[in-house]
Backbone bond lengths (Angstrom), bond angles and torsions (degrees), N, CA, C in turn:
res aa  C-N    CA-C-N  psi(-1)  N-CA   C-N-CA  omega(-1)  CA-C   N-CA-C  phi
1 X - - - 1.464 - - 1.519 111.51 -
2 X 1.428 103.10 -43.02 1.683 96.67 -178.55 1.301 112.08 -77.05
3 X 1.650 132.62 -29.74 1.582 124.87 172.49 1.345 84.90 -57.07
4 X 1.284 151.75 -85.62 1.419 141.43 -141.78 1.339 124.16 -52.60
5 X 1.549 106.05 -16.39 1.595 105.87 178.38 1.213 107.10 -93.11
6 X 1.242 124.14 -18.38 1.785 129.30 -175.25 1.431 101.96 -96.99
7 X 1.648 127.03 -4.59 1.442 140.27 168.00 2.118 98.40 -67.49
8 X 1.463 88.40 -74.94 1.631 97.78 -179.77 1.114 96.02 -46.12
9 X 1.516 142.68 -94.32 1.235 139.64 -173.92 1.546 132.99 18.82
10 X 1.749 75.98 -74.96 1.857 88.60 178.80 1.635 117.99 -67.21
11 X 1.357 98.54 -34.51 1.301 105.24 -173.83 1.627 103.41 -55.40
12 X 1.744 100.48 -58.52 1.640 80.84 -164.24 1.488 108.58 -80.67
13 X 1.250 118.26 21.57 1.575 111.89 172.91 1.656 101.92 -87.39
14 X 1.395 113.24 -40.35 1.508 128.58 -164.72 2.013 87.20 -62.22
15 X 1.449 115.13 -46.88 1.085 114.36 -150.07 1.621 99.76 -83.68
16 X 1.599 122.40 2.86 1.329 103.11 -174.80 1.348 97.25 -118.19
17 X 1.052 117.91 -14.10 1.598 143.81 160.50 1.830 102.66 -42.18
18 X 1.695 104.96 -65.83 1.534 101.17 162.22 1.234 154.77 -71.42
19 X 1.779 99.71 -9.77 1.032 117.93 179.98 1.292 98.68 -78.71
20 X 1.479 148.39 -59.92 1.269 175.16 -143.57 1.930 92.22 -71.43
21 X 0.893 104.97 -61.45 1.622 117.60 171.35 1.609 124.66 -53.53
22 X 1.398 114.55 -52.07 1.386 116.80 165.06 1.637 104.27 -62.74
23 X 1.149 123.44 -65.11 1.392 133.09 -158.22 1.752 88.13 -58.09
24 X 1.237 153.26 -33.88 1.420 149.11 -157.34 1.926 84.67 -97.02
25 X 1.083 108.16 -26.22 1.710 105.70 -175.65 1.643 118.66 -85.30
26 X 1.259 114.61 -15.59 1.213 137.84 -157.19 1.938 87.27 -89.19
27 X 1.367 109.43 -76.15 1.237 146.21 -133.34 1.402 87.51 -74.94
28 X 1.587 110.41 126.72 1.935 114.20 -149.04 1.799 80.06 -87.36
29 X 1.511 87.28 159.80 1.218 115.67 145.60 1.478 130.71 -30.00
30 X 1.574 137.98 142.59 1.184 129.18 165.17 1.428 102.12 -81.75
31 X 1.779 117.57 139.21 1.394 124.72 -143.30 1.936 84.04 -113.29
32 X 1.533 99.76 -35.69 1.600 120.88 -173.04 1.625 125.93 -173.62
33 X 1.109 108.84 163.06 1.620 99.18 -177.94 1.459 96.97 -147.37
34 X 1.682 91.87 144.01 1.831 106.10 162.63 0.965 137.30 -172.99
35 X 1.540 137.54 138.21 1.032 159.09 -126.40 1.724 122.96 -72.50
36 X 1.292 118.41 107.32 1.603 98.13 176.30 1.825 105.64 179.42
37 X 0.859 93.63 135.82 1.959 104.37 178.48 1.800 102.83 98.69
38 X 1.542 110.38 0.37 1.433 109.93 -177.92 1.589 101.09 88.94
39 X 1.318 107.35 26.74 1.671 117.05 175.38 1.552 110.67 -140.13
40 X 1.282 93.92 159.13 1.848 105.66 175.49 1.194 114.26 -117.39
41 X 1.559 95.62 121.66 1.390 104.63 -166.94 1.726 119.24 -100.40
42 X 1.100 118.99 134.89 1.710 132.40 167.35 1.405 111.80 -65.60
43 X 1.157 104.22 131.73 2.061 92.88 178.51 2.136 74.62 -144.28
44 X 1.826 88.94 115.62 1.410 91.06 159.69 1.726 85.42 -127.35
45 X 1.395 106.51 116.28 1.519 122.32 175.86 1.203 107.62 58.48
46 X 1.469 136.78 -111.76 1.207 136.30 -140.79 1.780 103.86 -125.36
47 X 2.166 106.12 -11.38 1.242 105.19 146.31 1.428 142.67 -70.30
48 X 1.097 117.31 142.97 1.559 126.87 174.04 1.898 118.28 -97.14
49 X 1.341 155.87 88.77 1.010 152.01 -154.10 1.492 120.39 -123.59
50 X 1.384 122.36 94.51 1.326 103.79 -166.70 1.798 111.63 -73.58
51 X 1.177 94.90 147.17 2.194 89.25 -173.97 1.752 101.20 -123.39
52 X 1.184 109.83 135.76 1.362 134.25 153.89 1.304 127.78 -30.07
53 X 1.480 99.73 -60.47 1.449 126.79 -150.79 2.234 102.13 -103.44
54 X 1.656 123.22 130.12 1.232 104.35 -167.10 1.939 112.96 -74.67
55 X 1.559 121.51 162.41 1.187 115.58 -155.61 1.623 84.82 -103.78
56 X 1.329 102.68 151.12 1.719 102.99 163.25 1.875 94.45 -129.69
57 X 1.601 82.32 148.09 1.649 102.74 172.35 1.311 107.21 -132.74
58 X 1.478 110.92 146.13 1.745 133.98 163.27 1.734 91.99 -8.04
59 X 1.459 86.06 135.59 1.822 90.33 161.50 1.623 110.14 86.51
60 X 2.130 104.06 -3.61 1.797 91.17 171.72 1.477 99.74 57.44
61 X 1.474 105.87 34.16 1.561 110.43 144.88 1.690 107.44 -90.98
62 X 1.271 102.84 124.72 2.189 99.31 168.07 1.201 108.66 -119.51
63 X 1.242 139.28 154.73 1.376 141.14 171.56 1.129 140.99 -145.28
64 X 1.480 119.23 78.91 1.564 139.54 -149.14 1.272 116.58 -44.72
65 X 1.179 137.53 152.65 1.507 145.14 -176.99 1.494 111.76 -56.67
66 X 1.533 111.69 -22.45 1.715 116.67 -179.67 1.462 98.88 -81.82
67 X 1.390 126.23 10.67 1.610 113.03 -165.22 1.635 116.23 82.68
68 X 1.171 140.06 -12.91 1.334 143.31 -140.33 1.673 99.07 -117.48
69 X 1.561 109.60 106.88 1.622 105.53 -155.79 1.898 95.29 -127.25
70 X 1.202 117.53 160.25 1.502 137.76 -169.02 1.254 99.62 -123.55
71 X 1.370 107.74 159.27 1.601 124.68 174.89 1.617 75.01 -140.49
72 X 1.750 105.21 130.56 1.621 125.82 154.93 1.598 95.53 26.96
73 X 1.653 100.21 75.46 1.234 118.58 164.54 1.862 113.76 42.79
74 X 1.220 111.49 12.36 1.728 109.95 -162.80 1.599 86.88 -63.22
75 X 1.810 85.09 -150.52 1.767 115.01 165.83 1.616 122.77 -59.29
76 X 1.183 99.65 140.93 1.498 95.10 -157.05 1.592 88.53 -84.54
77 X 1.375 117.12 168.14 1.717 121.74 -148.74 1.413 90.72 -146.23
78 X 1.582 145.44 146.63 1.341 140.37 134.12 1.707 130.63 -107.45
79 X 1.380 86.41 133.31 1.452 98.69 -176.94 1.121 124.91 -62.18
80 X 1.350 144.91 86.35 1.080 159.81 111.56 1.794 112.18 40.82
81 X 1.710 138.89 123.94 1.100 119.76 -143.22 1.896 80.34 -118.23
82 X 1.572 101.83 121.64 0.985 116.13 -157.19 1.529 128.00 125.29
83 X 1.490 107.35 -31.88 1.333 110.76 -173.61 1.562 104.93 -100.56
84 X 1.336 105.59 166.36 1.925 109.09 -165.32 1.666 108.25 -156.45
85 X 1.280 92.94 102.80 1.490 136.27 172.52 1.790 104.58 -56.21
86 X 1.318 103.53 106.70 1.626 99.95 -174.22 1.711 96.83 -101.29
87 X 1.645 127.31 -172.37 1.009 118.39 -174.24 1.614 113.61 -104.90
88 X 1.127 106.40 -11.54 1.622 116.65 163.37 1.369 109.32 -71.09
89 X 1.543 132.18 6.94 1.240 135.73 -170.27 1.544 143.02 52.98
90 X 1.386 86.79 36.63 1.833 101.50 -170.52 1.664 89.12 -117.66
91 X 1.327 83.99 138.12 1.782 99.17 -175.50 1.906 107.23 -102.71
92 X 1.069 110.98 126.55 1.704 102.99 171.62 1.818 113.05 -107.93
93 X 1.217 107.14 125.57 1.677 91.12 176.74 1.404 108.95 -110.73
94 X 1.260 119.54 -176.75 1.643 107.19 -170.26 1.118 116.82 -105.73
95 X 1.597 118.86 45.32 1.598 137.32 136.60 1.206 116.53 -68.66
96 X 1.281 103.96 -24.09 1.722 119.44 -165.21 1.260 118.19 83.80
97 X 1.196 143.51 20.87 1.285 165.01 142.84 1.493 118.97 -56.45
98 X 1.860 107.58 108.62 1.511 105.88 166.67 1.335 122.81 -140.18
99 X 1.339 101.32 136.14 1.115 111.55 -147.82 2.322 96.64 -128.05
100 X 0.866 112.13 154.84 1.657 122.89 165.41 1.395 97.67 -73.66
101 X 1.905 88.80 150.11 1.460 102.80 -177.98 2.072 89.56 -89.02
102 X 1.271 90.74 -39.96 1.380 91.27 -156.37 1.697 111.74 -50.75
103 X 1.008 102.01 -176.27 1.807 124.47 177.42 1.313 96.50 -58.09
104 X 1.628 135.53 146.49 1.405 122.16 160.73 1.585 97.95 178.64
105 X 1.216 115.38 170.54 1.725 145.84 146.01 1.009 127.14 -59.17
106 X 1.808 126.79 122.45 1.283 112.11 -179.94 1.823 111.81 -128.97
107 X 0.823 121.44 135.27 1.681 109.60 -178.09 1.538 102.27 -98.23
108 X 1.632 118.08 122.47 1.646 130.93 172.66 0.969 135.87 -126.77
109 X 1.317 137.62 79.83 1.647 121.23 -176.31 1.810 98.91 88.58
110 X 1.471 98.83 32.47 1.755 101.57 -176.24 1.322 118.88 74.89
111 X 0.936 118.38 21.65 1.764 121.13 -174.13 1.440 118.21 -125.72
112 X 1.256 111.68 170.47 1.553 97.26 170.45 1.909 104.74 -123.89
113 X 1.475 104.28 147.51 1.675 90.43 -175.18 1.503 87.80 -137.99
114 X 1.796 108.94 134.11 1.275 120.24 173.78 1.557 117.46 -84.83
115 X 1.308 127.59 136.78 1.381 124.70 -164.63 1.477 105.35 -138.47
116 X 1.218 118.57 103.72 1.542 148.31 -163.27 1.491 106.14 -126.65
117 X 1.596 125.97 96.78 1.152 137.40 -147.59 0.797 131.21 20.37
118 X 1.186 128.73 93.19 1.431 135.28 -144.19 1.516 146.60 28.62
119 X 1.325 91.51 -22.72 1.655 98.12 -170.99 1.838 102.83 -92.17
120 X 1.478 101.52 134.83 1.442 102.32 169.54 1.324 129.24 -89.55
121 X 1.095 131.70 -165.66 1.740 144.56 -152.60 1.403 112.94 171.72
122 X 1.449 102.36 141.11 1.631 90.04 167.39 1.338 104.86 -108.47
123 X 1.990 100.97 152.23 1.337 113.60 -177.26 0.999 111.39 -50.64
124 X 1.261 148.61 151.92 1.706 141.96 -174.84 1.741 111.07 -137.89
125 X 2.196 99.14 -11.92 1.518 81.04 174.53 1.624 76.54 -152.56
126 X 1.434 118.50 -169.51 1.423 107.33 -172.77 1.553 109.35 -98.95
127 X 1.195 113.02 169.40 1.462 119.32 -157.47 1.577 109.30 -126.91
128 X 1.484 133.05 129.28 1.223 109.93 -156.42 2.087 92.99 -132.68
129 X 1.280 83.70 135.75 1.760 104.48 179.52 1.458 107.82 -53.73
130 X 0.952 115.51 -177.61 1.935 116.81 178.14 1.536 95.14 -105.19
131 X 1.624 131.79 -13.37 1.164 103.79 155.44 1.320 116.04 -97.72
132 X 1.257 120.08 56.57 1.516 122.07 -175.30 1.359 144.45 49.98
133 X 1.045 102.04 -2.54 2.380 125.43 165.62 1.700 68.11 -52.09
134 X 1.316 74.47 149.56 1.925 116.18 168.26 1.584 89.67 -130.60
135 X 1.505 113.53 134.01 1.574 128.35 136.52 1.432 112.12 -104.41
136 X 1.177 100.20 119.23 1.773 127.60 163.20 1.891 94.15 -63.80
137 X 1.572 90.37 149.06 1.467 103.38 178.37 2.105 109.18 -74.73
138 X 1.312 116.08 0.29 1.055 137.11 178.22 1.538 104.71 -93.84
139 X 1.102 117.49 -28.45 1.959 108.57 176.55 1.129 84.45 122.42
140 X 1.445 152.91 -40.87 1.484 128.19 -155.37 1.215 116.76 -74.29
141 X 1.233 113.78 126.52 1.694 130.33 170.41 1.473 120.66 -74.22
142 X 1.300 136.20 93.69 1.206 113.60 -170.64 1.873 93.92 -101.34
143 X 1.613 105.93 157.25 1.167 116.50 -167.25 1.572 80.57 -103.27
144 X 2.117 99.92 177.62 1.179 105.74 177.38 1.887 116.41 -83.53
145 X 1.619 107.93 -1.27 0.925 124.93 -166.27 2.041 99.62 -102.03
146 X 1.175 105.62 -9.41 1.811 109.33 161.36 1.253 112.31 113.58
147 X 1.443 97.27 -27.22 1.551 124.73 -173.33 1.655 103.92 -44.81
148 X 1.115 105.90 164.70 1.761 117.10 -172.72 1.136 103.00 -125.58
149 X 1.639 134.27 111.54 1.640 130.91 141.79 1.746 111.27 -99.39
150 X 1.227 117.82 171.18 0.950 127.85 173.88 1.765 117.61 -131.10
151 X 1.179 99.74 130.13 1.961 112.43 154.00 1.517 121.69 -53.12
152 X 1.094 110.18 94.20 1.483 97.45 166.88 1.785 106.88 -95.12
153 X 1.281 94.77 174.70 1.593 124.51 -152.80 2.028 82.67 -74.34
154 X 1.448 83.10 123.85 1.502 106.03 176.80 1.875 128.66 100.26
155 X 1.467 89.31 -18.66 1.418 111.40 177.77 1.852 105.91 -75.65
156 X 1.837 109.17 131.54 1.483 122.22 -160.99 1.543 91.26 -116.71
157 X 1.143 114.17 132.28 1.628 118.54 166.01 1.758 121.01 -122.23
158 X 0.825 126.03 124.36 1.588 111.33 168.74 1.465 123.87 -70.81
159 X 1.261 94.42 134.80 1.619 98.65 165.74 1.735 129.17 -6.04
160 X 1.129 95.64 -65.11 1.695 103.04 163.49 1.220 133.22 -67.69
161 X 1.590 114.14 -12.82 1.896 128.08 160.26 1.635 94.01 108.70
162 X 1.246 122.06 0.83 1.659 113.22 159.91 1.267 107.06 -70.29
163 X 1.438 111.35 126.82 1.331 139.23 173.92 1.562 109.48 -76.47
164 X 1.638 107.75 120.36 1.228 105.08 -171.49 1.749 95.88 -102.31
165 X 1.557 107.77 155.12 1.592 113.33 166.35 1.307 142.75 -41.09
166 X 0.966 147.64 84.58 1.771 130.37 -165.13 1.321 116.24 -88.76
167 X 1.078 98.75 135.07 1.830 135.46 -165.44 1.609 102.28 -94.01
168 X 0.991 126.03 71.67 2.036 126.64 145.35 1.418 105.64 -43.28
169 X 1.336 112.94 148.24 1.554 125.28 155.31 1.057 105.90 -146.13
170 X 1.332 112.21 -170.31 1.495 137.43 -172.45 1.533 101.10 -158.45
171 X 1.565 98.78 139.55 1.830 101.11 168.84 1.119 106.67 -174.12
172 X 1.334 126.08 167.00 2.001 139.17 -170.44 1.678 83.58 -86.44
173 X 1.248 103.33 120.10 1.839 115.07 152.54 1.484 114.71 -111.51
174 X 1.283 125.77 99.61 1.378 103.25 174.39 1.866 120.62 78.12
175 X 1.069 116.44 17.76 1.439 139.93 -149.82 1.507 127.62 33.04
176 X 1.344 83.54 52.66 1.992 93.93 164.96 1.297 103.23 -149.58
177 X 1.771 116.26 138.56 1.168 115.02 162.35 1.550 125.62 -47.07
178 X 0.795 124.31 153.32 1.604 131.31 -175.75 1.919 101.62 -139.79
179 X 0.928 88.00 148.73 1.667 110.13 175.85 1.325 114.66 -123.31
180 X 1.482 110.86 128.23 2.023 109.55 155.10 1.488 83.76 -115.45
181 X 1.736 91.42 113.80 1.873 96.42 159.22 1.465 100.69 -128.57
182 X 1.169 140.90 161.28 1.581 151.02 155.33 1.330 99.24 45.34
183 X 1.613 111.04 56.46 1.580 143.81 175.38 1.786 111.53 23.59
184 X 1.899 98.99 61.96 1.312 124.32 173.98 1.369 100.72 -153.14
185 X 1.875 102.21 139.76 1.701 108.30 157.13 0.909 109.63 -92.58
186 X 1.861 97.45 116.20 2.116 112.26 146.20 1.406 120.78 -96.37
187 X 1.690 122.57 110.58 1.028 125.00 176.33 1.786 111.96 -74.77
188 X 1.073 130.55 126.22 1.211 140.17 -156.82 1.610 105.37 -94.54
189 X 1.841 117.11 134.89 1.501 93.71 174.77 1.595 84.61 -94.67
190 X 1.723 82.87 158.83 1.778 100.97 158.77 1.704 119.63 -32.33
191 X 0.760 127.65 -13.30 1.646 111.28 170.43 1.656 124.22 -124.82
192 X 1.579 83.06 5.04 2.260 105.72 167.43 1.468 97.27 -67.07
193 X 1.077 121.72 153.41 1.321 168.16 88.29 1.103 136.78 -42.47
194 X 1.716 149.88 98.07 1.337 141.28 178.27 1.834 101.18 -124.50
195 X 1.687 98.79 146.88 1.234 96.47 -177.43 1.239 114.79 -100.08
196 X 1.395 158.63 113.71 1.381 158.84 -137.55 1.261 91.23 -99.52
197 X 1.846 104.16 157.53 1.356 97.23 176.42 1.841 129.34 -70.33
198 X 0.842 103.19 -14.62 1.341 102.99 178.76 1.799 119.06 -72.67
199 X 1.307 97.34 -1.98 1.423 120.46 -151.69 1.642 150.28 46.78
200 X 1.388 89.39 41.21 1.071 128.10 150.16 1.613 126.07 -49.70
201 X 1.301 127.80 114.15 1.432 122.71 165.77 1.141 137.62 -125.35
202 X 1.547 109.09 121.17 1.539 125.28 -156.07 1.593 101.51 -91.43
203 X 1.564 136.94 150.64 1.299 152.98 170.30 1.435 94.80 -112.81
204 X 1.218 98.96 149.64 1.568 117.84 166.02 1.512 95.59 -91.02
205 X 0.727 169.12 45.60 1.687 159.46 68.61 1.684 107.50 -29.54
206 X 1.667 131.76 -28.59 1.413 113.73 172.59 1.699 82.95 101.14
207 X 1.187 153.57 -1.98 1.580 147.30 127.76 1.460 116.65 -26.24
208 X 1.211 121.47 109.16 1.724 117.23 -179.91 1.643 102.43 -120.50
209 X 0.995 125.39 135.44 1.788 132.40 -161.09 1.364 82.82 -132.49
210 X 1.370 142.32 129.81 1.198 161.68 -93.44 1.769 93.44 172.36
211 X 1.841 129.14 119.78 1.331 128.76 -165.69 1.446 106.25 -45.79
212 X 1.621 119.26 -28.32 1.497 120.28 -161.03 1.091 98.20 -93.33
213 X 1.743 145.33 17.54 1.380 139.67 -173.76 1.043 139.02 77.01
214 X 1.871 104.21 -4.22 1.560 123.53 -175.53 1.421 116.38 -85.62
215 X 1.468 123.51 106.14 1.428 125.40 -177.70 1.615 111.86 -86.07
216 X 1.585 109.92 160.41 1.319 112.92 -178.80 1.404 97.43 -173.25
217 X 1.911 129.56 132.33 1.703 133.08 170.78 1.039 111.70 -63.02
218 X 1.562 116.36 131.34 1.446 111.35 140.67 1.265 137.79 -64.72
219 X 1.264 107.14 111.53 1.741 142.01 -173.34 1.652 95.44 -76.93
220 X 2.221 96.05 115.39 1.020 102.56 174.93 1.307 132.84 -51.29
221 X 1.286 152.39 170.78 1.642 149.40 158.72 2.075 92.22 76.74
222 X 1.698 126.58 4.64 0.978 100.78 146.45 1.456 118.78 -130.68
223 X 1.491 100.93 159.39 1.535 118.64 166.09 1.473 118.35 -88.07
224 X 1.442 108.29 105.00 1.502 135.86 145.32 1.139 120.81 -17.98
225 X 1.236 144.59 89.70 1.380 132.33 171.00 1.299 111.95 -113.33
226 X 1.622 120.73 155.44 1.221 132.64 -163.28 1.460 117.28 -168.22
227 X 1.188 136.13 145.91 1.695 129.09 -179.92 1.425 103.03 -61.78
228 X 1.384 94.57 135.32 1.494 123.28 169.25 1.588 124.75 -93.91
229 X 1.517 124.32 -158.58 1.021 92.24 177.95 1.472 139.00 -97.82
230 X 1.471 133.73 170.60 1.333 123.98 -146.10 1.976 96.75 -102.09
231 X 1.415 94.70 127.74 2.008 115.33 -167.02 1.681 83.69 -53.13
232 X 1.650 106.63 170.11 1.481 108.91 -177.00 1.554 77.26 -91.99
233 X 1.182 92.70 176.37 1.708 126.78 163.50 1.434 119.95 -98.11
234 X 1.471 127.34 130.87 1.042 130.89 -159.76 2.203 100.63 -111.50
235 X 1.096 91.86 12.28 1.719 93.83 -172.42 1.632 101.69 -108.12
């Protein structure tokens, strides 16, 4: 009788043991998180999940249940209610503006501005990669080979000279399209036209013409996103 009770036992220990395991295997990934009602929210796709417990993402991003999130242990940062923390670490707020949490380089209006938890600066002397590129506070990239690239306006680099992606959008502010292209807002009048870099073309009517000819409106309360412009190459 007693081997048979320590038979059941294991079993249903083994069996909740597996259940516990699939169900932790099942249960997606956090896709993004963001802030609002005095909760932190889970967004895997088209779910919303408020969580208890704080989320960490790639890169020693964490982000506490008060909203209040770190990049590699830095300055502590708050999330903004509205804005949405993805796990590749690009933040969107609902200006339509996205920008990296992390440390990085930014080229603006011809300049270069260093951005070290969030807060920016302008470059003031040049700054040199660990493979030895120098950026001039002017955009010029010099390689170790002498060679010259340049930053144009909107292009994000990390600290270490990995070129991060840039994110364009489009969205209704106030009832006008608005643009972040080449990391500036152009509010569009109703009868503008701008061609995005991807070549993409947005109307200030909310008309988007797509390179392959395929049209579709911008739908208020969303942000448009689309490739921005492409980082130089340092090879």
């Amino acid at each position: 009788m007693r081997t048979n009770s320590i038979r059941r036992w294991l079993l249903t220990a083994c069996w909740c043991v597996g259940t516990a395991v699939v169900a932790a295997q099942d249960k997606p990934a956090a896709q993004s998180v963001t802030f609002g009602e005095d909760k932190l929210w889970v967004l895997t796709g088209p779910e919303k999940v408020a969580v208890t417990n704080a989320v960490v993402f790639p890169g020693d991003i964490q982000i506490n249940t008060n909203g209040v999130f770190t990049v590699q242990k830095g300055k502590e940062r708050q999330l903004k209610p509205g804005q949405v923390l993805a796990s590749d670490g690009m933040l969107t707020s609902p200006d339509g503006s996205v920008v990296p949490v992390q440390d990085h380089l930014a080229a603006l209006d011809g300049r270069i501005k260093m951005v070290k938890d969030g807060e920016a600066t302008p470059l003031t002397a040049s700054y040199t990669f660990p493979d030895g590129s120098r950026v001039q506070p002017g955009g010029e990239i010099v390689l170790p080979n002498a060679a010259i690239r340049r930053m144009l306006d909107g292009q994000i680099t990390r600290l270490d000279g990995v070129a991060f992606p840039v994110t364009d959008t489009a969205s209704w502010q106030e009832g006008k399209v608005v643009l972040f292209k080449d990391g500036g807002r152009i509010a569009l009048q109703p009868a503008q036209v701008m061609a995005m870099s991807d070549g993409t073309r947005i109307s200030g009517d909310g008309k988007i013409v797509r390179p392959d000819g395929t049209t579709e409106t911008l739908q208020p309360g969303v942000i448009f996103k689309l490739p921005g412009v492409v980082s130089p190459k340092k090879d």
